[in-house]
mmCIF file of the protein (N, C-alpha, C, O) and its ligand, coordinates in Angstrom:
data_MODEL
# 
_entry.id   MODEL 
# 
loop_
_entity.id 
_entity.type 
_entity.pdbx_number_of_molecules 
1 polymer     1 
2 non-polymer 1 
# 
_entity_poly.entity_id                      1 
_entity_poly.type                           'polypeptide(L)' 
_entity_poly.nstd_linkage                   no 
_entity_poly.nstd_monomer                   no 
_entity_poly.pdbx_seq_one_letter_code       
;(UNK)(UNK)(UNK)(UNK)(UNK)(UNK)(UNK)(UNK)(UNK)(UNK)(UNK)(UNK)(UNK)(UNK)(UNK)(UNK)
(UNK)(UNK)(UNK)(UNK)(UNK)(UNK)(UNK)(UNK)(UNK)(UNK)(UNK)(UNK)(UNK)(UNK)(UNK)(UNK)
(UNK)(UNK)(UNK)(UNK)(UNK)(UNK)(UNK)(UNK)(UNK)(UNK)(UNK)(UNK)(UNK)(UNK)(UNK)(UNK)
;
_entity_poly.pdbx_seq_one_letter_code_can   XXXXXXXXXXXXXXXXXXXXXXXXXXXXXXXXXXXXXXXXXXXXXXXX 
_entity_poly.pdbx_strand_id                 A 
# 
loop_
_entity_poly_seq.entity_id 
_entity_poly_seq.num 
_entity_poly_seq.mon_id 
_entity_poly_seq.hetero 
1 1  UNK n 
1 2  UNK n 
1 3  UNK n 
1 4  UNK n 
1 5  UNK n 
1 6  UNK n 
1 7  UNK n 
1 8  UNK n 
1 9  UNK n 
1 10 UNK n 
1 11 UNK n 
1 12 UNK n 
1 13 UNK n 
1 14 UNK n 
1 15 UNK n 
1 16 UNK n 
1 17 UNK n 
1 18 UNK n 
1 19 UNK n 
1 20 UNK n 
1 21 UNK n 
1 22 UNK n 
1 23 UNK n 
1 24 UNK n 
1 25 UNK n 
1 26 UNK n 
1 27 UNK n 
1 28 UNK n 
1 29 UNK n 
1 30 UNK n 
1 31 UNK n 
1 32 UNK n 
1 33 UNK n 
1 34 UNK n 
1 35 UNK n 
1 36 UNK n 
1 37 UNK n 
1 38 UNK n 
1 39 UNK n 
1 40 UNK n 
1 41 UNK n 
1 42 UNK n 
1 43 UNK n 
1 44 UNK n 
1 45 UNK n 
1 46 UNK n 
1 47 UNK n 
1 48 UNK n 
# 
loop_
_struct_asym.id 
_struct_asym.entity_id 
A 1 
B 2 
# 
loop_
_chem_comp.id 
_chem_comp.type 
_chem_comp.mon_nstd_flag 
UNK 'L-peptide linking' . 
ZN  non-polymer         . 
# 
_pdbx_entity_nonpoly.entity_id   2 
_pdbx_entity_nonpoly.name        ? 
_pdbx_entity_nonpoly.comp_id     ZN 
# 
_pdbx_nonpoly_scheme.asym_id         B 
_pdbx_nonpoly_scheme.entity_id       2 
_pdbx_nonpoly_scheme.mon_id          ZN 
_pdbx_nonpoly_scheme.ndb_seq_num     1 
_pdbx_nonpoly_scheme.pdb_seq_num     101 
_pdbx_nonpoly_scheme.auth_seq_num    101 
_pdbx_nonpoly_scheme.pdb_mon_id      ZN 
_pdbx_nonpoly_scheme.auth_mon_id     ZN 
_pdbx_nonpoly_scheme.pdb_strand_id   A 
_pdbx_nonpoly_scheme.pdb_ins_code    . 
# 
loop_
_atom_site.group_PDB 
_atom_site.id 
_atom_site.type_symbol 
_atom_site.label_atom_id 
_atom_site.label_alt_id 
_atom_site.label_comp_id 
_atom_site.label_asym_id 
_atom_site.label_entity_id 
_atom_site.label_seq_id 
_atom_site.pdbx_PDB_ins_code 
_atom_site.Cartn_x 
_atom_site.Cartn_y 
_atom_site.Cartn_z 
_atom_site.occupancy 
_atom_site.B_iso_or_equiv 
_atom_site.pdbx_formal_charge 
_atom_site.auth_seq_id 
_atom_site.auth_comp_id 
_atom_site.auth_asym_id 
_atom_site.auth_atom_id 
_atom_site.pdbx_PDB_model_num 
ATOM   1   N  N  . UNK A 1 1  ? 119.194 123.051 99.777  1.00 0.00 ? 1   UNK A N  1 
ATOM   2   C  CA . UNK A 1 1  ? 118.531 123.474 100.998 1.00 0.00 ? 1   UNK A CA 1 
ATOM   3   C  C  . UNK A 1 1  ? 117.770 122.324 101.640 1.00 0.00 ? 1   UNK A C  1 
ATOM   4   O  O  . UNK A 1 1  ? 117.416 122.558 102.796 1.00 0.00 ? 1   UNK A O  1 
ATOM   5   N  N  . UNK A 1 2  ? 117.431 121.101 101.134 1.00 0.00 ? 2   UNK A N  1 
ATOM   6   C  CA . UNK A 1 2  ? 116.782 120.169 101.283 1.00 0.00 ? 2   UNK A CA 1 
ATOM   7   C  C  . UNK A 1 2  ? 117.521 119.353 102.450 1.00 0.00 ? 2   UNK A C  1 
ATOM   8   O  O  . UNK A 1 2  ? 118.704 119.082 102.245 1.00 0.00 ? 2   UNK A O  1 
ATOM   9   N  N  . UNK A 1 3  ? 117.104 119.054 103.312 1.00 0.00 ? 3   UNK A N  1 
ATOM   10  C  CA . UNK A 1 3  ? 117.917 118.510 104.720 1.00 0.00 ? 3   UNK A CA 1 
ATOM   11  C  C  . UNK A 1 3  ? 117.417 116.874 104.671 1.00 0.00 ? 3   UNK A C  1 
ATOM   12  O  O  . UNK A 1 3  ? 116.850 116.573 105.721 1.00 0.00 ? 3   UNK A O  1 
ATOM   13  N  N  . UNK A 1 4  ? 117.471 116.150 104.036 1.00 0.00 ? 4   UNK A N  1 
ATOM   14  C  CA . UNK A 1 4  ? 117.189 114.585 104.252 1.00 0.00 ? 4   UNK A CA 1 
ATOM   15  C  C  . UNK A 1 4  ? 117.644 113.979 105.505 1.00 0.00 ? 4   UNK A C  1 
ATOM   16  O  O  . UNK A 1 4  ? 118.727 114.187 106.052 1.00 0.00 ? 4   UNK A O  1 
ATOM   17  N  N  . UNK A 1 5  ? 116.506 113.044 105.982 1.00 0.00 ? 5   UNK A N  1 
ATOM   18  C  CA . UNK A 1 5  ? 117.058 112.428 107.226 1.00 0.00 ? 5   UNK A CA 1 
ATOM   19  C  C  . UNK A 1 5  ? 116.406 111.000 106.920 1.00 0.00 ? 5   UNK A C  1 
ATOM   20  O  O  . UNK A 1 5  ? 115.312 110.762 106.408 1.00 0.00 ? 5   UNK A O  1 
ATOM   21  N  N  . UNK A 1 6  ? 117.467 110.046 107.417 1.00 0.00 ? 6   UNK A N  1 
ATOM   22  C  CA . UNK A 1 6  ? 116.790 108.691 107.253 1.00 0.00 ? 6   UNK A CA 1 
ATOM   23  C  C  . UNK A 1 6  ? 116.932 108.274 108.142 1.00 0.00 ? 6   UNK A C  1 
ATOM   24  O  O  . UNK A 1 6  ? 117.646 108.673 109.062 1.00 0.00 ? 6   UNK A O  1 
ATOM   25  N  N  . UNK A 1 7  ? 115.928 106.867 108.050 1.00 0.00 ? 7   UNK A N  1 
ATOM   26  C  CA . UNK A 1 7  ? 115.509 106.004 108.989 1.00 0.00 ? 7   UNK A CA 1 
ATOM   27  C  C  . UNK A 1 7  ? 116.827 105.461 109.902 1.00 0.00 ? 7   UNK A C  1 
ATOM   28  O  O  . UNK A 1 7  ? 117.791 104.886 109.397 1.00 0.00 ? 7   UNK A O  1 
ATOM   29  N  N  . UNK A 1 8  ? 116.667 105.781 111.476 1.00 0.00 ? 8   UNK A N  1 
ATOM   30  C  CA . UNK A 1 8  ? 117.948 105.312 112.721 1.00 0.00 ? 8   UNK A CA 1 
ATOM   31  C  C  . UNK A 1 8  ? 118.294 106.412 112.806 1.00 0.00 ? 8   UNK A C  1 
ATOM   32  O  O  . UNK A 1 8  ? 118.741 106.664 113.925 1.00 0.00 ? 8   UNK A O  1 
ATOM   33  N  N  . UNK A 1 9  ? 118.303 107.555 111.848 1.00 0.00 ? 9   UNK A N  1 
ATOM   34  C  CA . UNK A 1 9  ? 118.696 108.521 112.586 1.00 0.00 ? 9   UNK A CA 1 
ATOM   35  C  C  . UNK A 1 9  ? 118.013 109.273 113.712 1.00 0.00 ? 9   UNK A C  1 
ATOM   36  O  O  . UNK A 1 9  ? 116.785 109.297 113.784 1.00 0.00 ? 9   UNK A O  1 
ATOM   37  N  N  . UNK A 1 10 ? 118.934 110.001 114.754 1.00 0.00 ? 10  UNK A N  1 
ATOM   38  C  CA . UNK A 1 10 ? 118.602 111.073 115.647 1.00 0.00 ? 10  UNK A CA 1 
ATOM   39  C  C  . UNK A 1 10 ? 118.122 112.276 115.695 1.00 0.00 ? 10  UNK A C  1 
ATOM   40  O  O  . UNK A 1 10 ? 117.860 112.739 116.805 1.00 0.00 ? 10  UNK A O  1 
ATOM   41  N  N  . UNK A 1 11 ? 117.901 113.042 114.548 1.00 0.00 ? 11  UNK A N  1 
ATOM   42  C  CA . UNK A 1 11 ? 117.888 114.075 114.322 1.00 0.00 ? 11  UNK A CA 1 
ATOM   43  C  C  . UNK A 1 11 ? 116.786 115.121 114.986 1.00 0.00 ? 11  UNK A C  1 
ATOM   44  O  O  . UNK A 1 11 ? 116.492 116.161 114.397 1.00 0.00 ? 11  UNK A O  1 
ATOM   45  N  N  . UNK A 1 12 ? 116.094 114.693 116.492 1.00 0.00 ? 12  UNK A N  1 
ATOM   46  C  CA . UNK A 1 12 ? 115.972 115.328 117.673 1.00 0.00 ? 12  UNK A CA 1 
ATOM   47  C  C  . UNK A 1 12 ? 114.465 116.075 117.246 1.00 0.00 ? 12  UNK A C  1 
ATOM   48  O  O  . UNK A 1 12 ? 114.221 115.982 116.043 1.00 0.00 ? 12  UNK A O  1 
ATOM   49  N  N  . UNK A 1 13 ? 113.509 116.741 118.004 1.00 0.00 ? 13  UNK A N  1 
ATOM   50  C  CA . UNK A 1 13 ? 112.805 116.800 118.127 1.00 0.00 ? 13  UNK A CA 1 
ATOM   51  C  C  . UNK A 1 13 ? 112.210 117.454 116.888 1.00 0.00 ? 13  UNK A C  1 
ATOM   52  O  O  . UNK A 1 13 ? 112.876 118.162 116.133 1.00 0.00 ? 13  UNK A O  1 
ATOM   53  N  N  . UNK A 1 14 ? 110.819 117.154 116.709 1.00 0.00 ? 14  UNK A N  1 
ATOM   54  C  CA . UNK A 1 14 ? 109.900 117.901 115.353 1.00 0.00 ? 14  UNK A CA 1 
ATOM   55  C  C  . UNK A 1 14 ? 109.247 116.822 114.754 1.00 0.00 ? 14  UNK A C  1 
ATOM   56  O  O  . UNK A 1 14 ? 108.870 115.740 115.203 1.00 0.00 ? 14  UNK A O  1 
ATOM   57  N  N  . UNK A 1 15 ? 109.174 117.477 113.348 1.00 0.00 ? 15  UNK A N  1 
ATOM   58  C  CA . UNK A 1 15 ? 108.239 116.539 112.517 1.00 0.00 ? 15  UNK A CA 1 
ATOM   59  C  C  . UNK A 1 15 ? 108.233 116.495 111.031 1.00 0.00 ? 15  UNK A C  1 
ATOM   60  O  O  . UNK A 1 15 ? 107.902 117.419 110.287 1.00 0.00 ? 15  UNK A O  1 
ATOM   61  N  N  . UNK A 1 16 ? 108.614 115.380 110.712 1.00 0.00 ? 16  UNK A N  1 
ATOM   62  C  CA . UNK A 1 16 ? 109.241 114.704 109.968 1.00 0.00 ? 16  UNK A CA 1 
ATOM   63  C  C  . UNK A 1 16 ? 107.973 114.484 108.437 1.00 0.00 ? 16  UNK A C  1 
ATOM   64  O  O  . UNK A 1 16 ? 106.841 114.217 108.841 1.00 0.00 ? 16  UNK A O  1 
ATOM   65  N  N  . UNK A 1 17 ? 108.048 114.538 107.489 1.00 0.00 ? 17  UNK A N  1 
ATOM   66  C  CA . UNK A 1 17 ? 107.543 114.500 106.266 1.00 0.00 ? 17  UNK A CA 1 
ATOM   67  C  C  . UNK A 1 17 ? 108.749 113.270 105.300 1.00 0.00 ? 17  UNK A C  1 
ATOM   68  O  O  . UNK A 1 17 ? 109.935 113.308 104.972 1.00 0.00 ? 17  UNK A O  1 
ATOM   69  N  N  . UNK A 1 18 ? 107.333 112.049 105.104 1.00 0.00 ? 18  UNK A N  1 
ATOM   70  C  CA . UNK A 1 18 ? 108.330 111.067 104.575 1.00 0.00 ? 18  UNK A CA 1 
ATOM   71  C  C  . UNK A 1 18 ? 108.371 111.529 103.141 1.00 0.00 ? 18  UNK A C  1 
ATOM   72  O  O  . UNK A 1 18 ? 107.378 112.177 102.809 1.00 0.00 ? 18  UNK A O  1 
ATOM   73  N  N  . UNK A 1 19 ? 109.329 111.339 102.175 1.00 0.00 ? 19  UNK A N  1 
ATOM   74  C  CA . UNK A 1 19 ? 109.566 112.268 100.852 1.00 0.00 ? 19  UNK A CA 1 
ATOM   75  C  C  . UNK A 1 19 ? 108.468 111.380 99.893  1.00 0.00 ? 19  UNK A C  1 
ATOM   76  O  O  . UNK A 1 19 ? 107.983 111.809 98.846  1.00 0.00 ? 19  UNK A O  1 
ATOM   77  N  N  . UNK A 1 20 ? 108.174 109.973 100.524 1.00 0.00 ? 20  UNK A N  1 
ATOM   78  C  CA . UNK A 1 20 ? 107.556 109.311 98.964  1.00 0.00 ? 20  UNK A CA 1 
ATOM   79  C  C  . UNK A 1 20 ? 106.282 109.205 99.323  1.00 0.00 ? 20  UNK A C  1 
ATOM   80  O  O  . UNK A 1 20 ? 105.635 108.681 98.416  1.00 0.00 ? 20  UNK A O  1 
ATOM   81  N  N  . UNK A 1 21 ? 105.504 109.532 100.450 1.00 0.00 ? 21  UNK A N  1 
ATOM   82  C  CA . UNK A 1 21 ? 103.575 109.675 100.403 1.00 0.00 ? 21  UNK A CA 1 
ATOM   83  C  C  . UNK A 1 21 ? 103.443 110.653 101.463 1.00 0.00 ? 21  UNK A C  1 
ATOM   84  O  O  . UNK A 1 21 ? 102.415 110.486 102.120 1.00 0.00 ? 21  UNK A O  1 
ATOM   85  N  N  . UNK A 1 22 ? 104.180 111.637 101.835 1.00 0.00 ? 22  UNK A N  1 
ATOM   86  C  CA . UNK A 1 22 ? 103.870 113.277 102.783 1.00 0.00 ? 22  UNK A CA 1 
ATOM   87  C  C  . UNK A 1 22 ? 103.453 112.521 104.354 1.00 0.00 ? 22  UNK A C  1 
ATOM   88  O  O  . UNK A 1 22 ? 103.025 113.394 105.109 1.00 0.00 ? 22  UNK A O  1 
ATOM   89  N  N  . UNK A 1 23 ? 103.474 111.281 104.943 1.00 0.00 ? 23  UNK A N  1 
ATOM   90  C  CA . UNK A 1 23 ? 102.882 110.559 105.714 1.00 0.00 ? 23  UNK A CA 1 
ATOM   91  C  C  . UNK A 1 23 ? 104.048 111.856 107.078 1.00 0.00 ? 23  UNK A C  1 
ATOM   92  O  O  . UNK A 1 23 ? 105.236 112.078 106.845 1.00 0.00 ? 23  UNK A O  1 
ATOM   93  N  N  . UNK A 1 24 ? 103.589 112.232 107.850 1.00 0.00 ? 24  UNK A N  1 
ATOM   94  C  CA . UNK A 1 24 ? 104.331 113.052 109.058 1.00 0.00 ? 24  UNK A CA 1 
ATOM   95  C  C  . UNK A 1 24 ? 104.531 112.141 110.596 1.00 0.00 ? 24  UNK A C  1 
ATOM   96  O  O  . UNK A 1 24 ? 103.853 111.331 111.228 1.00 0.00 ? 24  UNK A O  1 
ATOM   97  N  N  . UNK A 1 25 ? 105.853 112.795 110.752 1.00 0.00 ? 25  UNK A N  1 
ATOM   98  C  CA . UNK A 1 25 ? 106.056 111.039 111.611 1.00 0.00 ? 25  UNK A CA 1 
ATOM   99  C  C  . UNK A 1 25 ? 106.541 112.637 112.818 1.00 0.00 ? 25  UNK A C  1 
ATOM   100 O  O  . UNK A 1 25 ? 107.283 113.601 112.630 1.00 0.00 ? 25  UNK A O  1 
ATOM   101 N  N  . UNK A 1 26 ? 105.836 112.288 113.776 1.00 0.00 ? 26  UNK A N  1 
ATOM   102 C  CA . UNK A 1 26 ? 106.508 113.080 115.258 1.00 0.00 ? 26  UNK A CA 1 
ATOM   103 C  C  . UNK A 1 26 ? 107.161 112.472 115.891 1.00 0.00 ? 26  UNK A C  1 
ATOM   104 O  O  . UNK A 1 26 ? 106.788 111.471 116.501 1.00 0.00 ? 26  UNK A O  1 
ATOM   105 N  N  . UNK A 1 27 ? 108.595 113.063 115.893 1.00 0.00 ? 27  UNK A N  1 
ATOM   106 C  CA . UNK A 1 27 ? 110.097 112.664 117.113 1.00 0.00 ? 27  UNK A CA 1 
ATOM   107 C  C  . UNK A 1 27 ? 109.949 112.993 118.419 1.00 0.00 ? 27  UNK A C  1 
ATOM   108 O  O  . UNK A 1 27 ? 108.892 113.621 118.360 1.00 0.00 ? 27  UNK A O  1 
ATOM   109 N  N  . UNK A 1 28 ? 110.280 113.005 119.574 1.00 0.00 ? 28  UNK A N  1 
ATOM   110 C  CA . UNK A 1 28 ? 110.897 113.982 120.311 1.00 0.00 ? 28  UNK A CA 1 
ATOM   111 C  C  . UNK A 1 28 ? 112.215 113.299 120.040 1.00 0.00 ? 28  UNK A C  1 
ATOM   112 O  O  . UNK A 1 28 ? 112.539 112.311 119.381 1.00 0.00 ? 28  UNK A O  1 
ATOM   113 N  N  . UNK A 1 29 ? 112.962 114.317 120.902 1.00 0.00 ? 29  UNK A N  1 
ATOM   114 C  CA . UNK A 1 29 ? 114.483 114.668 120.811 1.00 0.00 ? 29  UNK A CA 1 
ATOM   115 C  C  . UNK A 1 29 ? 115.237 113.279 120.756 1.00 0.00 ? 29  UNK A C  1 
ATOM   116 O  O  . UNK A 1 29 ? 116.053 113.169 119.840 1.00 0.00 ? 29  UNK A O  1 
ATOM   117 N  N  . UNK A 1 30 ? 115.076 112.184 121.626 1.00 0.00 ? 30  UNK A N  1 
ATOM   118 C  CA . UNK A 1 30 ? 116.302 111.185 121.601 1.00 0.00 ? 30  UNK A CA 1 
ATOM   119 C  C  . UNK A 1 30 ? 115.477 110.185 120.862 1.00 0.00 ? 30  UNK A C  1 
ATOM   120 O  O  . UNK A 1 30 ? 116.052 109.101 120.952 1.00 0.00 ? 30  UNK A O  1 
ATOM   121 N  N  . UNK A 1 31 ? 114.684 110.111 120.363 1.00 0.00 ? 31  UNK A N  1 
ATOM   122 C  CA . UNK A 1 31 ? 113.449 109.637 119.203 1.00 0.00 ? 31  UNK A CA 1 
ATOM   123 C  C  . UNK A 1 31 ? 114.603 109.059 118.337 1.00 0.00 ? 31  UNK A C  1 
ATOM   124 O  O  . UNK A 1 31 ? 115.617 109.711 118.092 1.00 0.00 ? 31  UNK A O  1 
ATOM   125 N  N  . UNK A 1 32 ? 114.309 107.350 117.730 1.00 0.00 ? 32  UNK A N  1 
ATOM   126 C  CA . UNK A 1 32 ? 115.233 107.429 116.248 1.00 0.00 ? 32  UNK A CA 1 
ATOM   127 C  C  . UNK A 1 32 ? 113.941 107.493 115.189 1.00 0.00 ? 32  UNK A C  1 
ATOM   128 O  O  . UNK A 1 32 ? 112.760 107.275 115.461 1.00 0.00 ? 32  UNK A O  1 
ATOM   129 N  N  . UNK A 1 33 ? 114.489 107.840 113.967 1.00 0.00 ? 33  UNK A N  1 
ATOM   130 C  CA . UNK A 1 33 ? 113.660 107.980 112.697 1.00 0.00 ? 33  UNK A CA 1 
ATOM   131 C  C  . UNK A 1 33 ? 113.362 106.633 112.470 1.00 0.00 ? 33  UNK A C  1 
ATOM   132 O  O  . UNK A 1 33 ? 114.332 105.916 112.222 1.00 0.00 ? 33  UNK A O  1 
ATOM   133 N  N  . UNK A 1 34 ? 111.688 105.849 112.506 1.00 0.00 ? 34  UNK A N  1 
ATOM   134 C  CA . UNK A 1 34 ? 111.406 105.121 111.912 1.00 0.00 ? 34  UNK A CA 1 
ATOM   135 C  C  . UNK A 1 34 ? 111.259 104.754 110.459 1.00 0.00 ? 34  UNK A C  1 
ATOM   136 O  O  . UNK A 1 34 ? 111.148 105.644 109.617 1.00 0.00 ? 34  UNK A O  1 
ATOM   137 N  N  . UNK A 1 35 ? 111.253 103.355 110.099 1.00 0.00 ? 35  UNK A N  1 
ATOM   138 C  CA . UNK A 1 35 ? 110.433 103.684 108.326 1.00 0.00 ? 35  UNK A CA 1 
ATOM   139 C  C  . UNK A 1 35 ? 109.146 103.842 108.704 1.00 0.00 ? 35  UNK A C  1 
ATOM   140 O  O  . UNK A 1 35 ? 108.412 103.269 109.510 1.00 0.00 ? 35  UNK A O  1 
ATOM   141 N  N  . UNK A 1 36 ? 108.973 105.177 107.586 1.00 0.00 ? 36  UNK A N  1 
ATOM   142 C  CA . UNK A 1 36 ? 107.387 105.417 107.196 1.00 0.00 ? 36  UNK A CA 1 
ATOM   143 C  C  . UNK A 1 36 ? 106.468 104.142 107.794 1.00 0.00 ? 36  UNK A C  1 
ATOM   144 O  O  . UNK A 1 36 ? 106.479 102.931 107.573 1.00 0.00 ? 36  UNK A O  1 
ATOM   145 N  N  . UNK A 1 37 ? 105.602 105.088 108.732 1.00 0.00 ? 37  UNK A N  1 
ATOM   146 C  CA . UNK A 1 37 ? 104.506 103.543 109.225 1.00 0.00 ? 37  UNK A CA 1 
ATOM   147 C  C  . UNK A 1 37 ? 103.685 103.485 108.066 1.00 0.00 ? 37  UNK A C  1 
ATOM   148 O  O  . UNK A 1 37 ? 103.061 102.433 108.208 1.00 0.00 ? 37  UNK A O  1 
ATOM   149 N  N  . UNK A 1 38 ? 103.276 104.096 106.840 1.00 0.00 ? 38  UNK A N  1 
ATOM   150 C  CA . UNK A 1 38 ? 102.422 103.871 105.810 1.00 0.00 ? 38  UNK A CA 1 
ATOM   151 C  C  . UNK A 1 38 ? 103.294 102.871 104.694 1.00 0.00 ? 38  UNK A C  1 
ATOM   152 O  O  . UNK A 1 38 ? 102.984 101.709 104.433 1.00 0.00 ? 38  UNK A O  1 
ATOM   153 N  N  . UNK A 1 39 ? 104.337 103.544 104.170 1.00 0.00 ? 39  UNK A N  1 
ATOM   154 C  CA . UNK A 1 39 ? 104.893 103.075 103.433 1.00 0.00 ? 39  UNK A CA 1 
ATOM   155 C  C  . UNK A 1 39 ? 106.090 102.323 103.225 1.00 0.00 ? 39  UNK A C  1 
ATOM   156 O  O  . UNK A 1 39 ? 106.544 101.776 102.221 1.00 0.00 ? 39  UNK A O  1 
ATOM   157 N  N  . UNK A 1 40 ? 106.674 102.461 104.909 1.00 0.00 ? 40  UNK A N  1 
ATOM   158 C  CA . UNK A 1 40 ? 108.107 101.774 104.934 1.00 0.00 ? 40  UNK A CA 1 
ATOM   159 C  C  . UNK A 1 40 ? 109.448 102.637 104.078 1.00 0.00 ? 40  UNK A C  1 
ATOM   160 O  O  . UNK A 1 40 ? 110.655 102.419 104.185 1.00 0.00 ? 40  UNK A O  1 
ATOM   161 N  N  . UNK A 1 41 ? 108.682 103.757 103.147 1.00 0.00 ? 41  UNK A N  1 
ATOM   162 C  CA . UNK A 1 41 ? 110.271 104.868 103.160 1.00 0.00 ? 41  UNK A CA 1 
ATOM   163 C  C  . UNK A 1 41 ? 111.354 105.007 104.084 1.00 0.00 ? 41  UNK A C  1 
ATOM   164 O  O  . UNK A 1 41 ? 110.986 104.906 105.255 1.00 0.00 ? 41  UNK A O  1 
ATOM   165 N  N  . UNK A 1 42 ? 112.648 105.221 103.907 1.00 0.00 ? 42  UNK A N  1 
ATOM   166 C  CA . UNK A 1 42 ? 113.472 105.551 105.064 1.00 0.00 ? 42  UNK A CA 1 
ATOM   167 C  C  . UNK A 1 42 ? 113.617 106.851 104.678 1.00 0.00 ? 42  UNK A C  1 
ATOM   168 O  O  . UNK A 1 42 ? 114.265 107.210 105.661 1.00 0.00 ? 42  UNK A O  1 
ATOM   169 N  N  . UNK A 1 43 ? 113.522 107.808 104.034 1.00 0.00 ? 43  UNK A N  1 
ATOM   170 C  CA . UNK A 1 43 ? 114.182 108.868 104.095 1.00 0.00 ? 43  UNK A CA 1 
ATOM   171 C  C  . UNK A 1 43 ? 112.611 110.487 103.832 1.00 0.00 ? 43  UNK A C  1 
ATOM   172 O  O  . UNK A 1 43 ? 111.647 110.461 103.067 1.00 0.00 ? 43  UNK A O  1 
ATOM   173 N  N  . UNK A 1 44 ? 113.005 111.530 104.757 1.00 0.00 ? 44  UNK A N  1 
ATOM   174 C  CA . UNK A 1 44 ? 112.397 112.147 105.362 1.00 0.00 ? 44  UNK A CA 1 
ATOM   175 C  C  . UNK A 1 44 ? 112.798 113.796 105.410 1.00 0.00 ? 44  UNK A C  1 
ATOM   176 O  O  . UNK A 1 44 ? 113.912 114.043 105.874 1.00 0.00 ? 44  UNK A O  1 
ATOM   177 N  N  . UNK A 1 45 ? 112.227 114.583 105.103 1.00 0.00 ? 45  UNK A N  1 
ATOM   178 C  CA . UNK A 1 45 ? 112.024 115.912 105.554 1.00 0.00 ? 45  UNK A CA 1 
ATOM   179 C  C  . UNK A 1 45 ? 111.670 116.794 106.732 1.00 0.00 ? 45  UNK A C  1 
ATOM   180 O  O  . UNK A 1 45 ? 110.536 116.715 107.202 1.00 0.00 ? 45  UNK A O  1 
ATOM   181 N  N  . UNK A 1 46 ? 112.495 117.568 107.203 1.00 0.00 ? 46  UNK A N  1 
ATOM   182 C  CA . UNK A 1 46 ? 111.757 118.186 107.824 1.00 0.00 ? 46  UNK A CA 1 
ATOM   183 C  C  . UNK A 1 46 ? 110.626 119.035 108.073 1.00 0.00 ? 46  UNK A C  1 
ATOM   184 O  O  . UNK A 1 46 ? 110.651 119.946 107.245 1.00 0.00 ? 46  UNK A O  1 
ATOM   185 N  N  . UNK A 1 47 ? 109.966 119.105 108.596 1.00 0.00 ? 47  UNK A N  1 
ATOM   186 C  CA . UNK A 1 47 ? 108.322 119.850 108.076 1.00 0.00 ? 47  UNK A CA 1 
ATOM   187 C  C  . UNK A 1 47 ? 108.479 120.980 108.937 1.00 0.00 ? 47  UNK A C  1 
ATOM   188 O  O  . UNK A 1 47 ? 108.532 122.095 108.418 1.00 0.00 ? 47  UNK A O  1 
ATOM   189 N  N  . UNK A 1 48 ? 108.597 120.802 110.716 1.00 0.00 ? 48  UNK A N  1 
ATOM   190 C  CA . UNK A 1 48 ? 109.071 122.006 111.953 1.00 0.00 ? 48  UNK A CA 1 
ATOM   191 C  C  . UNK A 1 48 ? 109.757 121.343 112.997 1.00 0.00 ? 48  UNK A C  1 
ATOM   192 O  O  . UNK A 1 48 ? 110.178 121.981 113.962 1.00 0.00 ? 48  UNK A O  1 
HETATM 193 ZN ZN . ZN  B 2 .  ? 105.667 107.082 103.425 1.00 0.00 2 101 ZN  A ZN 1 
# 
């Protein structure tokens, strides 16, 4: 059930939970997924 999204991706508006320090990164829609500004993680959860 776990939807991973990493860093460059598109995956359009909401808010993002990085998996390795909970740091929440807000998209809008044509937004790409940064690395974690805390930790530099690429890969991410969706939170809403
Ligand atoms: Zn992080």
């Amino acid at each position: 059930m776990a939807n991973y999204i990493h860093t460059g991706e598109k995956p359009g508006s909401g808010v993002y939970a990085c998996t390795n320090c909970g740091t929440d990164v807000n998209l809008g829609r044509d937004d790409k997924m940064p690395p974690c500004p805390k930790c530099t993680n690429t890969n991410f959860t969706k939170v809403q």
